[in-house]
C-alpha positions in Angstrom: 90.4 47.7 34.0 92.4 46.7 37.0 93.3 43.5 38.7 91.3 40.3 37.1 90.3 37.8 40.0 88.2 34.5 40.4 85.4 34.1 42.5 84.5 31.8 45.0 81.9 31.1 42.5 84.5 30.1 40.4 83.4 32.7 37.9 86.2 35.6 37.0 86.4 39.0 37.2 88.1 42.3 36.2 88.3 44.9 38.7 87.9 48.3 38.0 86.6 52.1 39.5 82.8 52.3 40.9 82.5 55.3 39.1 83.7 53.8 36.0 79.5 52.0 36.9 76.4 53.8 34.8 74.2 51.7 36.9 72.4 50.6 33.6 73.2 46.8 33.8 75.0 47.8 30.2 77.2 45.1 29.1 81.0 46.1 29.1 83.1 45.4 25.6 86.3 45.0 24.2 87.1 47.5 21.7 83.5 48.2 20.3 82.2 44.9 19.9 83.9 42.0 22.1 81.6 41.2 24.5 83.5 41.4 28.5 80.3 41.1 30.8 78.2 43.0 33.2 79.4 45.2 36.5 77.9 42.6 39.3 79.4 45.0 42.5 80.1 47.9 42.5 81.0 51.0 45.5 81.2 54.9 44.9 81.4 57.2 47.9 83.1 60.1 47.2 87.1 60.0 48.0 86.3 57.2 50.3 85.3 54.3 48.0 85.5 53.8 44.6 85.4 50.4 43.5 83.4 47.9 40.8 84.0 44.4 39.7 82.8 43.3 36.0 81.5 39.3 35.9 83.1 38.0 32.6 80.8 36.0 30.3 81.7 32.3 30.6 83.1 32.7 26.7 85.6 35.0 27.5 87.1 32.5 29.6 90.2 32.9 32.6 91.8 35.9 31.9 95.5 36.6 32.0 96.2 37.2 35.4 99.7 39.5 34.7 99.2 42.9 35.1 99.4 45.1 31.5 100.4 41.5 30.2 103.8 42.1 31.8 104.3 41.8 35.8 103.3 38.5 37.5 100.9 39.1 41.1 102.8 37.6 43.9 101.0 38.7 46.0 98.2 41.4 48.1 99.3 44.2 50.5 97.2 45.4 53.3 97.3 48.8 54.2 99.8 48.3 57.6 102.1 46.5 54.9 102.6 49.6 52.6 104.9 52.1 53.4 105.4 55.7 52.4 108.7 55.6 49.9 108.0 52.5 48.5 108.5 52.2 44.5 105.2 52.4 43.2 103.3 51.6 39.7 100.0 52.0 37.7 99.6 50.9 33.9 96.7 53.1 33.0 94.3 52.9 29.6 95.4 56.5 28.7 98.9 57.4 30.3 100.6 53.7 30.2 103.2 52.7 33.0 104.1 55.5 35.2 105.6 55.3 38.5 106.7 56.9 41.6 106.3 56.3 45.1 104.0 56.0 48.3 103.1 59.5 50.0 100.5 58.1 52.5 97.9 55.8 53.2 94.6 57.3 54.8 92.1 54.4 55.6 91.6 52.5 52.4 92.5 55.2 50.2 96.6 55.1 49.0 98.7 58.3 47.8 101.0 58.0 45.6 103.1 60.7 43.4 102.4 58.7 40.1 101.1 60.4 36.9 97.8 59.9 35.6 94.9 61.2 33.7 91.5 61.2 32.6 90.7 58.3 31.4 93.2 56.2 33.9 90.8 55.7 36.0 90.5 51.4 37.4 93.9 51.0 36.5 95.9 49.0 38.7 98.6 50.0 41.2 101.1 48.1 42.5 104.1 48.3 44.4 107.5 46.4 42.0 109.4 43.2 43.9 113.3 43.2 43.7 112.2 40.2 41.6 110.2 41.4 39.0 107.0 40.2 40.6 104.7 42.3 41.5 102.5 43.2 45.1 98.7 44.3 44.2 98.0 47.6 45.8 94.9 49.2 44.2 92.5 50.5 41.9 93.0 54.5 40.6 90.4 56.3 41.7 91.6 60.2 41.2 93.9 63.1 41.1 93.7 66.6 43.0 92.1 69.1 40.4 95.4 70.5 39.2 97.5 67.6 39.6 98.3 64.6 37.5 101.4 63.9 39.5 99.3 62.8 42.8 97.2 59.8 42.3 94.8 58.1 45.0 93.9 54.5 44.7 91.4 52.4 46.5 93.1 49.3 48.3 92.3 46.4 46.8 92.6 43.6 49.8 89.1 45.1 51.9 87.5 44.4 48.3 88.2 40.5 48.1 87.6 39.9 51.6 84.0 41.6 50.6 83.0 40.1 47.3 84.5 36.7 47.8 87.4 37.1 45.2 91.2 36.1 45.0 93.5 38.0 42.3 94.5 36.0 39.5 98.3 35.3 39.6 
């Protein structure tokens, strides 16, 4: 999963890819038998939109807010924020931490020449601070067929503004 957030609820979230969603109302685990919680949004619409957000069960509690356990959030970028060349990271479930840069932003939909693979998908990009912090970017989405060094990532600021969410820090 990607970015974890709180609602305005008050309940918390982990943030991950709408096509990642078998619209069965199946609960998502941990490993094969922590139960996580139930996708409560989620967006799929081709190369456009890709986007889901997973309610966590009241017992899981607040989730760690540092991305892959390692890089504090200081903050969100909006898309006229990002720039093309900027140093740019994803810590994905199959490939790890990988990182390149920005080649473009079309609509909500950032490029970026980071290496991923099946199995990546949710993960969450970010752009690195000269301070080890760390500015949320967004969610993978896919990779031209052919290409694991191109990655495209659905912003994540248009999603909290939608569902009511903040990410955690």
């Amino acid at each position: 999963a990607g970015f974890a957030a709180q609602g305005s609820d008050g309940s918390y979230y982990l943030m991950t890819s709408g096509h990642c969603d078998a619209h069965d109302g199946a609960e998502w685990t941990y490993g094969n038998d922590a139960p996580l919680g139930r996708i409560s949004a989620s967006e799929h619409e081709g190369d456009k939109r890709d986007a889901a957000i997973i309610r966590l069960e009241p017992s899981v509690g607040m989730p760690v807010g540092d991305v892959g356990g390692r890089y504090q959030v200081r903050d969100v970028l909006s898309g006229p924020q990002i720039q093309v060349g900027m140093p740019f990271c994803k810590i994905g479930a199959v490939t790890g931490e990988t990182c390149g840069a920005i080649k473009g932003v079309d609509g909500d939909v950032v490029e970026a020449s980071v290496f991923s693979l099946d199995g990546d998908s949710g993960s969450p990009g970010f752009v690195m601070n000269p301070d080890g912090s760390v500015s949320a970017v967004g969610l993978l989405m896919s990779s031209p067929d052919g290409d694991d060094y191109t990655t495209y990532f659905m912003l994540v600021n248009p999603l909290l503004d939608r569902w009511g969410l903040r990410i955690l820090p």
